[in-house]
DOZA-680875 format. One line per field, with one value per residue (C-alpha): residue number from 1; residue in one letter; chain; x, y, z. Coordinates in pm, whole numbers, plus 32768, in hexadecimal, padded with zeros to 4 digits. Example, Ala and Ser with C-alpha at 12.3 -4.5 7.8 and 13.67 -1.06 7.14 Angstrom:
2
num = [1:2]
residu = [A:S]
chaine = [A:A]
X = [84CE:8557]
Y = [7E3E:7F96]
Z = [830C:82CA]
//
This chain:
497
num = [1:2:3:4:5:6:7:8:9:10:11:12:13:14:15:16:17:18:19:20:21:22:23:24:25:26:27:28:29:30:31:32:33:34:35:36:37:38:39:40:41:42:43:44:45:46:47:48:49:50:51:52:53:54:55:56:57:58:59:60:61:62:63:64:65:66:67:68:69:70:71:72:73:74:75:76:77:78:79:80:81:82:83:84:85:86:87:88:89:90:91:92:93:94:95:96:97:98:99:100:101:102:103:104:105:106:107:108:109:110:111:112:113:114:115:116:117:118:119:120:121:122:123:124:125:126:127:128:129:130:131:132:133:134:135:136:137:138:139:140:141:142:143:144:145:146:147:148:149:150:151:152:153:154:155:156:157:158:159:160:161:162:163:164:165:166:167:168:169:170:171:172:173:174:175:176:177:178:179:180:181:182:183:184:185:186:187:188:189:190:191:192:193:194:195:196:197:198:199:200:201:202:203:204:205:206:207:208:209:210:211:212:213:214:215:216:217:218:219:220:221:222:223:224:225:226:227:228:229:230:231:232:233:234:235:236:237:238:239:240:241:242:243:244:245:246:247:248:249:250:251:252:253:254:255:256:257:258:259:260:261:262:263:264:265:266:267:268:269:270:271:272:273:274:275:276:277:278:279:280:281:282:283:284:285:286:287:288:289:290:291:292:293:294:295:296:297:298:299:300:301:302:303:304:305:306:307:308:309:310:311:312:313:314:315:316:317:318:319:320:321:322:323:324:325:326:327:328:329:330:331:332:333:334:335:336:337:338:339:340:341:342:343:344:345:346:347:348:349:350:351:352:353:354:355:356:357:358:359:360:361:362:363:364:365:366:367:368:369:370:371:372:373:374:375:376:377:378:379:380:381:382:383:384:385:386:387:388:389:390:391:392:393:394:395:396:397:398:399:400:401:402:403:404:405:406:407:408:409:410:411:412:413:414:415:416:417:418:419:420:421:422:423:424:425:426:427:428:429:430:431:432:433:434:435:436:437:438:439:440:441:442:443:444:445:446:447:448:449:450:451:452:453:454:455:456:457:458:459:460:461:462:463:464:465:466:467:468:469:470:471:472:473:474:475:476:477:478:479:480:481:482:483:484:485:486:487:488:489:490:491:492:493:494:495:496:497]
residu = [X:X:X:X:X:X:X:X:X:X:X:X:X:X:X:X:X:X:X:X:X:X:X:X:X:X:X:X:X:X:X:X:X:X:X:X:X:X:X:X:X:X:X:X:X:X:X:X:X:X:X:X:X:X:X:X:X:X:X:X:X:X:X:X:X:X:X:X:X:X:X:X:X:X:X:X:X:X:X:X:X:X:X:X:X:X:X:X:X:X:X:X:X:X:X:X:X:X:X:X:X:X:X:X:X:X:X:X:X:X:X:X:X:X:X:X:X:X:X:X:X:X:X:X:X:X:X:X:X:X:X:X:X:X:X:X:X:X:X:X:X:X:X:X:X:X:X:X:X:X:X:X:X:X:X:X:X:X:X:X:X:X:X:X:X:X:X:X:X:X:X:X:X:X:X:X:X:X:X:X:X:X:X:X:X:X:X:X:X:X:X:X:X:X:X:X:X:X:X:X:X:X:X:X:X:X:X:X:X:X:X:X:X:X:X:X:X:X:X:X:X:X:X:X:X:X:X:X:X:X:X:X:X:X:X:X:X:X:X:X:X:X:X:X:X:X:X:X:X:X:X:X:X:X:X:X:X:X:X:X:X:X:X:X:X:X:X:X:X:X:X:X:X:X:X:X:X:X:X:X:X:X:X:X:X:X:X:X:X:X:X:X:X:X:X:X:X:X:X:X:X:X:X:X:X:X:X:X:X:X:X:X:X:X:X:X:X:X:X:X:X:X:X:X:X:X:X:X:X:X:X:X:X:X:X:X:X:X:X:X:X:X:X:X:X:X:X:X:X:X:X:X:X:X:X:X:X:X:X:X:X:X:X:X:X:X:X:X:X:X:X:X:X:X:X:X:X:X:X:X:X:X:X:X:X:X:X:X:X:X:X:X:X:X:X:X:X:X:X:X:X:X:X:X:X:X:X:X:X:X:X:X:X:X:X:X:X:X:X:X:X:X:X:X:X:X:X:X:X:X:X:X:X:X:X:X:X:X:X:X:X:X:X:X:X:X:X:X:X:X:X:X:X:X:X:X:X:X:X:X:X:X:X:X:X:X:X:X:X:X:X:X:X:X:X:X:X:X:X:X:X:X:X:X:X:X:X:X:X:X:X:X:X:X:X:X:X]
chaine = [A:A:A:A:A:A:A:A:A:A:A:A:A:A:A:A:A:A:A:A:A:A:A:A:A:A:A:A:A:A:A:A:A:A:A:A:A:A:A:A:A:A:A:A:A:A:A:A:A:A:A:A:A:A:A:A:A:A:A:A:A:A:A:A:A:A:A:A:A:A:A:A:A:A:A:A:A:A:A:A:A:A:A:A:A:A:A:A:A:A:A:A:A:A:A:A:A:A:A:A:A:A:A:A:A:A:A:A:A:A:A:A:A:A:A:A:A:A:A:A:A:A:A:A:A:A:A:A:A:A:A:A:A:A:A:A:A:A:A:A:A:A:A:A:A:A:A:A:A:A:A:A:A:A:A:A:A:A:A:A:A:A:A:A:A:A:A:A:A:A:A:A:A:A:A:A:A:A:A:A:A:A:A:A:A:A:A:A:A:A:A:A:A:A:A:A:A:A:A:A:A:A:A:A:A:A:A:A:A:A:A:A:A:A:A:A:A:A:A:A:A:A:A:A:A:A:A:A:A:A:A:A:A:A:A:A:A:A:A:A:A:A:A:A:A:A:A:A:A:A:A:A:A:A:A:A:A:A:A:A:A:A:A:A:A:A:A:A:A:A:A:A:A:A:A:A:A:A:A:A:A:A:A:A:A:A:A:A:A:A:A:A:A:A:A:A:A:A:A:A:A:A:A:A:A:A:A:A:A:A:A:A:A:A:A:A:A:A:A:A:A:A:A:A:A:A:A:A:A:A:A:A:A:A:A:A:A:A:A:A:A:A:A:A:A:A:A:A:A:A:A:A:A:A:A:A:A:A:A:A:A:A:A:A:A:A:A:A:A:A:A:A:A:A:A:A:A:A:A:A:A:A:A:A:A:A:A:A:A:A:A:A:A:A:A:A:A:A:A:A:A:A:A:A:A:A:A:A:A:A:A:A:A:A:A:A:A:A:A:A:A:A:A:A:A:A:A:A:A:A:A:A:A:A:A:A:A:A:A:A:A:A:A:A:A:A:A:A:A:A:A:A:A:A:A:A:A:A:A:A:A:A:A:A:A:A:A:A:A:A:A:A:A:A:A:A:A:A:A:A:A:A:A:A:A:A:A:A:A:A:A:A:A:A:A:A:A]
X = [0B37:0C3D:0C0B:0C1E:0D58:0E23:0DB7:0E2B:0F89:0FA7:0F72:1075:115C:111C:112B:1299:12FF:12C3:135A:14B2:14CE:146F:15A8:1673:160B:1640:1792:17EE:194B:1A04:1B5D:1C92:1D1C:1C52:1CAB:1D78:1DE7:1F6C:203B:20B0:21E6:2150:222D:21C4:21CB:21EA:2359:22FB:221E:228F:238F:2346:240D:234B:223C:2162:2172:2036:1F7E:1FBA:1EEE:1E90:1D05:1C0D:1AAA:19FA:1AE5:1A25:1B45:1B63:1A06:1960:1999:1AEC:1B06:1A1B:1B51:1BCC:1AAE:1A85:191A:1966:1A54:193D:1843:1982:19AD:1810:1817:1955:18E4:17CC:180E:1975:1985:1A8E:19BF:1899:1991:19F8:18A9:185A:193A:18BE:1777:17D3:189E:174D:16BA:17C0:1797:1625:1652:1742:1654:1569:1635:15C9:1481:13EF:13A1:1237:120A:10DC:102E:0F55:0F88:0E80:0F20:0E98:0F8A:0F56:101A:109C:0FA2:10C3:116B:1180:1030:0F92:0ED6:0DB8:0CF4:0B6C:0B12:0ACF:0C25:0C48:0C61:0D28:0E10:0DD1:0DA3:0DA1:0E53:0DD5:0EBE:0EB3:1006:10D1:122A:12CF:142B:14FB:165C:16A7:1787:1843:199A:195C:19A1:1858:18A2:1A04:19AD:1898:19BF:1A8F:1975:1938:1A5F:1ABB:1962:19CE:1B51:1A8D:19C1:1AEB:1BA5:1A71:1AD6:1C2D:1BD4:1AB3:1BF4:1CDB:1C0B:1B7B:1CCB:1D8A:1C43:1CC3:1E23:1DD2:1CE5:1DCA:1EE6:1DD7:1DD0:1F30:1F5A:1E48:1F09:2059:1F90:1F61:209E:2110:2005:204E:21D6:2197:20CB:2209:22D1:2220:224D:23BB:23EE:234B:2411:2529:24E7:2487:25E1:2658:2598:264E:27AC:27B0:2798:2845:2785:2801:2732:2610:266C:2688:2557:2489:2520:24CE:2382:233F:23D5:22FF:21B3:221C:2237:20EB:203B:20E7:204C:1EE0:1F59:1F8A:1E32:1D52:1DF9:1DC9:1C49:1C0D:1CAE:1BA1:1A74:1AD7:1B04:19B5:191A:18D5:196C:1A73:199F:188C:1959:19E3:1AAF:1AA6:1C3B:1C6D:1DAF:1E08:1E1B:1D98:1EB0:1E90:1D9C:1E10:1DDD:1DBE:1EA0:1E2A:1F39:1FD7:1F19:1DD4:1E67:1E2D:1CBA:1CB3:1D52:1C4A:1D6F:1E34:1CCB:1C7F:1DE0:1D84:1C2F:1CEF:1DBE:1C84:1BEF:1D37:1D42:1BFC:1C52:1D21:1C23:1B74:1C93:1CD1:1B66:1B94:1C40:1B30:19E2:18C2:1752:160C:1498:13D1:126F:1189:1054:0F00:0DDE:0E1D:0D18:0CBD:0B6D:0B4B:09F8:0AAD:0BD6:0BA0:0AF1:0B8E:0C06:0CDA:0DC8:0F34:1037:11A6:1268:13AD:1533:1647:179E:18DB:1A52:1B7E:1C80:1D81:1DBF:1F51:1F93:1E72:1E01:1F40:1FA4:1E68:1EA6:2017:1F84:1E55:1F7B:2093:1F81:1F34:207F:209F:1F80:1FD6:2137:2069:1F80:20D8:2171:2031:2044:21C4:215F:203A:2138:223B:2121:20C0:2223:226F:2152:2194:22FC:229E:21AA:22B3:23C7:22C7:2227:23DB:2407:22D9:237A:2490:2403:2363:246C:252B:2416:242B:2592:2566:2470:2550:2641:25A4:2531:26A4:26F3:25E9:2634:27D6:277B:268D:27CF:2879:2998:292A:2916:27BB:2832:281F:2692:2691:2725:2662:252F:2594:25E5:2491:23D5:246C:244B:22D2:22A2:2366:2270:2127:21DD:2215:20AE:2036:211F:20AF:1F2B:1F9E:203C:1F09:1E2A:1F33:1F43:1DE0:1DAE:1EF0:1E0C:1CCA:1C2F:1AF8:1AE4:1B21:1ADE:19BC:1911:190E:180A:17B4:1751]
Y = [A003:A010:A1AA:A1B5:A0FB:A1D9:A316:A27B:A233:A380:A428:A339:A394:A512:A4E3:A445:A545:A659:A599:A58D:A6FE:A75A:A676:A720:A85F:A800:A780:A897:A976:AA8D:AA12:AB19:ABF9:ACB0:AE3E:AEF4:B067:B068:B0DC:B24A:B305:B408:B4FA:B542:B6D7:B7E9:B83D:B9B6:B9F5:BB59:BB71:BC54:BD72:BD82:BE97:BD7D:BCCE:BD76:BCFE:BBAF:BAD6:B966:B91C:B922:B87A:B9E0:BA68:BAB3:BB6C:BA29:B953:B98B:BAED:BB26:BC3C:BCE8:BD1A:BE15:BF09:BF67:BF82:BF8E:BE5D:BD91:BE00:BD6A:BC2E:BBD4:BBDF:BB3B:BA0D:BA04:BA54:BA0A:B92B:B862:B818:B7FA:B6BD:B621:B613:B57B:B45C:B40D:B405:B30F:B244:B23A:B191:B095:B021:B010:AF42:AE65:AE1D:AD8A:AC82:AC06:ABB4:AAAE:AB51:AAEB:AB0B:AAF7:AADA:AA70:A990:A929:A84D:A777:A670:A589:A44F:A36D:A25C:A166:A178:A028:A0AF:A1DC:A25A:A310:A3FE:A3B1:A2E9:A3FC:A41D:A2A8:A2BD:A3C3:A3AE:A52F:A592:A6BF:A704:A829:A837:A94A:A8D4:A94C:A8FB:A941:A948:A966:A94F:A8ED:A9DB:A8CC:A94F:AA6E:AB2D:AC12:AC7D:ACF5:AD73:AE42:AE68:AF31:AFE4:B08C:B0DA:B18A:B24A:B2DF:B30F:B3D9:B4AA:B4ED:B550:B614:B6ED:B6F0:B7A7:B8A5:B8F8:B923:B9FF:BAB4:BAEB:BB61:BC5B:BCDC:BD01:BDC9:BE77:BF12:BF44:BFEC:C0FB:C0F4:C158:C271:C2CA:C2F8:C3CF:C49E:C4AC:C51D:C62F:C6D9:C696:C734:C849:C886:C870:C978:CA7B:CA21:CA55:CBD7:CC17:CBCF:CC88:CDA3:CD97:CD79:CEB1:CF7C:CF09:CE33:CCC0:CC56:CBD1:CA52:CA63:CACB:C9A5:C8BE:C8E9:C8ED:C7A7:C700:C799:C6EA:C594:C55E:C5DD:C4A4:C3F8:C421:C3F6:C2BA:C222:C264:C12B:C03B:C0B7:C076:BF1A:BEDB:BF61:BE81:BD51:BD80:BD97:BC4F:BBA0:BC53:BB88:BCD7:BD61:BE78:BFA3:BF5D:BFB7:C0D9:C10E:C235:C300:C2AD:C2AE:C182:C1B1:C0DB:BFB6:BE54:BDA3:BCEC:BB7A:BA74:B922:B7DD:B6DF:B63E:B4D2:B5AB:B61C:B4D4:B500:B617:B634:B5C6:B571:B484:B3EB:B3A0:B318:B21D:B1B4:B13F:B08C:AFE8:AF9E:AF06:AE14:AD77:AD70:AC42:AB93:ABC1:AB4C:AA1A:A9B6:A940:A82D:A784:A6F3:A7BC:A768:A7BA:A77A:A784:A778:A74E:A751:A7F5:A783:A6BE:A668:A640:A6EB:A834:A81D:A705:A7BF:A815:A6D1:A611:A4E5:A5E4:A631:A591:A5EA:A579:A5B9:A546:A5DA:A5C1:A5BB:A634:A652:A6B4:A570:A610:A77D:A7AE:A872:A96A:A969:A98A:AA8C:AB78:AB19:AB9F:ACAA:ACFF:AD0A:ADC6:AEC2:AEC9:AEE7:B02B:B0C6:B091:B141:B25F:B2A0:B2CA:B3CE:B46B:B476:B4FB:B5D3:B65B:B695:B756:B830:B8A5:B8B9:B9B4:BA75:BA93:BB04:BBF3:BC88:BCBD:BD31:BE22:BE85:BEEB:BF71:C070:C0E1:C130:C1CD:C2B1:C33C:C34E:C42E:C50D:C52B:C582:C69C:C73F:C719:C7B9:C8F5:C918:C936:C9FF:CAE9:CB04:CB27:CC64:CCC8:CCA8:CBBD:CA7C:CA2B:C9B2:C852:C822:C862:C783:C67B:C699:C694:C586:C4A3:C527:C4ED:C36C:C33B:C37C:C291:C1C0:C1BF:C1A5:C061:BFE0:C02A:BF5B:BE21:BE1A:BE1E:BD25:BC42:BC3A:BBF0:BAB6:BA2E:BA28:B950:B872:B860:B7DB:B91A:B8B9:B751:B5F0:B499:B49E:B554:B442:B352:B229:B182]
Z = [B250:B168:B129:B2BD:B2A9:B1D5:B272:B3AD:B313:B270:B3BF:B47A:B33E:B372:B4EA:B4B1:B3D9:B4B8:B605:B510:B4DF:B647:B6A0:B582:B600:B776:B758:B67E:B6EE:B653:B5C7:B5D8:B70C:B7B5:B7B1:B8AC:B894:B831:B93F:B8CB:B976:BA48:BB01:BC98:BC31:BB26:BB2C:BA73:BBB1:BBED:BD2D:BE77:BDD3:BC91:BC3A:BBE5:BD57:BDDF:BC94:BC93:BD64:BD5F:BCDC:BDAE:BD74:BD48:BC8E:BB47:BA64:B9A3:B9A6:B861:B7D1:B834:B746:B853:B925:B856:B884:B74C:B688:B538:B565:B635:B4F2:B3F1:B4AB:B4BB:B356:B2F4:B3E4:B2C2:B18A:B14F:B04E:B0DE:B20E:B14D:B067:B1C7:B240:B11C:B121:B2A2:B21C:B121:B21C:B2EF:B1DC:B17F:B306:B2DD:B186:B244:B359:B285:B233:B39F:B309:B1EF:B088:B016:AEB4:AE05:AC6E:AB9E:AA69:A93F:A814:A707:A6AF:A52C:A58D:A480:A41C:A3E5:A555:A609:A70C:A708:A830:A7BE:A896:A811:A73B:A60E:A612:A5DD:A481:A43C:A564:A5CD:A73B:A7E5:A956:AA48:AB69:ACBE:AD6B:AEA6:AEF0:B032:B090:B1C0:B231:B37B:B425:B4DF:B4BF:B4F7:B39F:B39A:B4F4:B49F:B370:B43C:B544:B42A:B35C:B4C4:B529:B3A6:B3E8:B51F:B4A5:B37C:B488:B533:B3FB:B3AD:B4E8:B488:B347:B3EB:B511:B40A:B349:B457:B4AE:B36E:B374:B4E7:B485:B35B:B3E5:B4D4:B3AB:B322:B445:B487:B322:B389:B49C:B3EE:B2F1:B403:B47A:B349:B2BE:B41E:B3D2:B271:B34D:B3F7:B2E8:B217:B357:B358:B1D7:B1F7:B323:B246:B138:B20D:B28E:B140:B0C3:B21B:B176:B2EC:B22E:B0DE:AFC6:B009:B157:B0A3:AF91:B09B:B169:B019:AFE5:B14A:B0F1:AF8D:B01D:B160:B093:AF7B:B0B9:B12C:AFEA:AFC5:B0F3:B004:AF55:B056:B129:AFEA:AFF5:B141:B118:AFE5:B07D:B1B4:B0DC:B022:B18F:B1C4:B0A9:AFD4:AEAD:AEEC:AE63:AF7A:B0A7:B15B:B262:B2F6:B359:B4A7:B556:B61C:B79D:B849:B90A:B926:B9F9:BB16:BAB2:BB99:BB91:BBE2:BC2F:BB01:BB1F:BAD6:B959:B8DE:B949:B88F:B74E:B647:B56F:B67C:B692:B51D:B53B:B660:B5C1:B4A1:B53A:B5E8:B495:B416:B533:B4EB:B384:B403:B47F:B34E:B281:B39E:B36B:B1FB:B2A2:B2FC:B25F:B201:B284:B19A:B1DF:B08A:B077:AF2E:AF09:AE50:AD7F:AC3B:AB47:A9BB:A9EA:AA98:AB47:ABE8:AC26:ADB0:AE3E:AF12:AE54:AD4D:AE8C:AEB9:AF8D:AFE8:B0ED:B16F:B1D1:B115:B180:B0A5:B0DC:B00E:AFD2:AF14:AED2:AE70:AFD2:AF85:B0F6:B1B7:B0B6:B0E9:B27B:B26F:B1CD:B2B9:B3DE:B328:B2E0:B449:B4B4:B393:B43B:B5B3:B553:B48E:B5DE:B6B0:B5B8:B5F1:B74D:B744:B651:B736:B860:B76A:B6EC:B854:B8BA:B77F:B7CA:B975:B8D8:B804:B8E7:BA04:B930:B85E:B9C2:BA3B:B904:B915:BA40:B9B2:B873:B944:B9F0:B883:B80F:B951:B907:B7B1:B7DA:B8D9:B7ED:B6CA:B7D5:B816:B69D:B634:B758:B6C6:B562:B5D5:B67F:B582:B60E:B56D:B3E0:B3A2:B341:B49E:B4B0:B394:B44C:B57E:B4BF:B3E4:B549:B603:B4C8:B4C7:B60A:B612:B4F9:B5C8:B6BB:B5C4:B542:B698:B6EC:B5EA:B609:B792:B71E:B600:B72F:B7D6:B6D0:B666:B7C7:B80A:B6B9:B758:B872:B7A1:B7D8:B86C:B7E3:B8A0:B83B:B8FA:B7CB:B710:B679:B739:B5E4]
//
């Protein structure tokens, strides 16, 4: 009866225990504000948006839902295979990418450690001492009686302990709160690093073939040049030309072919800079000479609230702002107690072949309850931290969002004054070939010194590069204002958890 007795108390004890953590757990709330976005200036319009007059007004158009130039592989817009075949494998082998996605992964994992403070720890072991206690203590307990006399007992022992914190306040869930939003503010600042990669590759990509195309331009300048110096001296060798002309056009010769063996140097840079975005050393790729011609693609605009969906850096900017405000309830939950469950229990006995019948058990079980008193200020120090950090990072994600809008804007500018300016460069170079026909055809004549074929070369020969250069800035302008755009990124991409 007695036996029946105590197992009925232990069960009303256990039965108690439990009903006081389900009320814990039930009353439970999350101390600290709740997130909302910061508001973020956000202008109605572009203001670089290229005017009715422009070149560039029957380019521009506003985004429609099947336009495809910028989901994904924006670099596809460009049409070009060997710079589709460059991005695929910077997007996996740069070792930059290959570092960011490495710190998301990690952040992952700190979430996934963080959730488990949601649940009790259960530790277990096992234990076997033999103990001599002193003969002349006050009582001695003695295990058996053969180790009456000599006060020597031995102790086997299997026990568990669990623990549990009560996640009253709330402090779990905002830690959980901030470890997600850091892991999806390190996804999207793993996209920021794969668009900015994939776009330094673009841009020197096409210096790469604007450098090809100036070599061009030049070896058929030198071609030129070569013709013009053995007209001269066959003039010279009639008595018709004087041996300065002959100087001078050897001289315009040996310049412009320096010229174009100095534009070696900064290809092989631009080709070894491309192979390390590529994730390879700079002896494993090749670029084959090919003169950049092709224009920008026509890239669609969506309206400027949309850039803020779409800028993986504006977003990794936004999440940690997100993760900073539940820092603060974090910090605002050390204000209040803490609640533990702790459980014990296991076998105990001095024999072993005893060790796992029913009488060796025990248990214990009981909460415990435990608040700070007296702690200098610590608290509301670590609080006013929590919110000036907050505050830091709400006034970091708006600089990122006026720093988004000035990067399209530069970009829209550049584009329409590059797009005017090819215009004009074109009609420059028209002008200067006539003008180099007319001087050729006076110096034949004989009523024109040939300083002033030398000039007009010199000016056509400029203007050309001119143009290369202007080329290449307009396909550099693209490339920089689809990654202002997000290239093919928006915060949909990210993680749930």
């Amino acid at each position: 009866m007695a036996s029946w007795l105590r197992r009925r108390q232990n069960h009303r004890t256990r039965r108690q225990a439990l009903l006081v953590c389900a009320a814990i757990l039930a009353g439970a709330c999350a101390v600290g504000p709740d997130y909302k976005r910061p508001a973020a200036p956000q202008p109605a319009a572009f203001k670089e948006l290229p005017g009715e007059d422009s070149t560039l007004a029957a380019e521009w158009k506003a985004a429609q839902p099947q336009d495809a130039q910028l989901r994904g592989k924006w670099w596809e817009a460009f049409g070009d295979p060997a710079l589709n075949t460059l991005e695929e494998q910077a997007g996996t082998a740069n070792q930059s990418v290959l570092q960011a996605d490495a710190q998301f992964r990690a952040a992952r994992a700190a979430v996934r450690a963080i959730r488990a403070d949601l649940f009790p720890t259960v530790t277990a072991g096992a234990s076997a001492t033999r103990t001599r206690v002193s003969s002349n203590r006050a009582t001695v307990q003695r295990a058996t009686a053969a180790s009456a006399a000599t006060g020597t007992f031995v102790d086997y022992q299997l026990p568990i302990d669990l623990s549990y914190e009560a996640d009253v306040w709330g402090r779990v869930r905002r830690n959980i709160e901030a470890g997600v939003a850091t892991a999806r503010a390190s996804a999207a600042d793993l996209q920021a690093v794969l668009l900015s990669v994939q776009a330094e590759l673009a841009v020197d990509y096409f210096a790469l073939h604007g450098s090809d195309a100036d070599r061009r331009l030049l070896d058929a300048t030198v071609t030129a040049y070569e013709q013009a110096l053995q007209l001269t001296t066959n003039r010279f060798n009639q008595g018709v030309a004087s041996g300065s002309d002959v100087e001078q056009a050897r001289t315009q010769l040996a310049t412009t072919r320096a010229q174009a063996t100095e534009i070696d140097v900064a290809r092989s840079q631009y080709e070894h800079a491309i192979a390390i975005l590529a994730g390879k050393p700079p002896s494993d790729l090749t670029i084959p000479s090919a003169p950049l011609a092709t224009t920008p693609p026509a890239i669609p605009l969506e309206l400027p609230s949309a850039l803020v969906e779409r800028r993986p850096d504006v977003a990794a900017a936004e999440r940690r702002v997100a993760a900073a405000n539940a820092q603060i309830g974090v910090a605002k939950s050390a204000f209040f107690p803490t609640v533990s469950l702790g459980l014990q229990g296991g076998f105990e006995s001095s024999t072993l072949a005893k060790l796992l019948t029913w009488p060796s058990h025990f248990w214990s079980i009981g909460p415990a309850l435990a608040e700070t008193v007296f702690d200098a200020g610590r608290r509301h120090a670590l609080t006013d931290q929590a919110v000036a950090n907050y505050d830091a990072d709400v006034a970091a994600y708006r600089e990122n969002v006026l720093t988004a809008f000035q990067d399209v804007e530069d970009n829209l500018a550049t584009l329409r004054v590059l797009a005017d300016e090819a215009t004009q460069q074109d009609e420059a170079v028209a002008s200067a070939e006539r003008s180099l026909a007319l001087a050729n055809n006076r110096y034949v004549a004989g009523v024109a010194a040939y300083l002033e074929v030398i000039t007009a070369q010199s000016a056509l020969l400029a203007n050309e590069r001119t143009s290369v250069e202007i080329l290449t800035r307009r396909m550099t302008a693209s490339v920089l204002l689809i990654k202002a755009l997000g290239g093919g990124w928006s915060t949909a991409a990210l993680p749930r958890d």
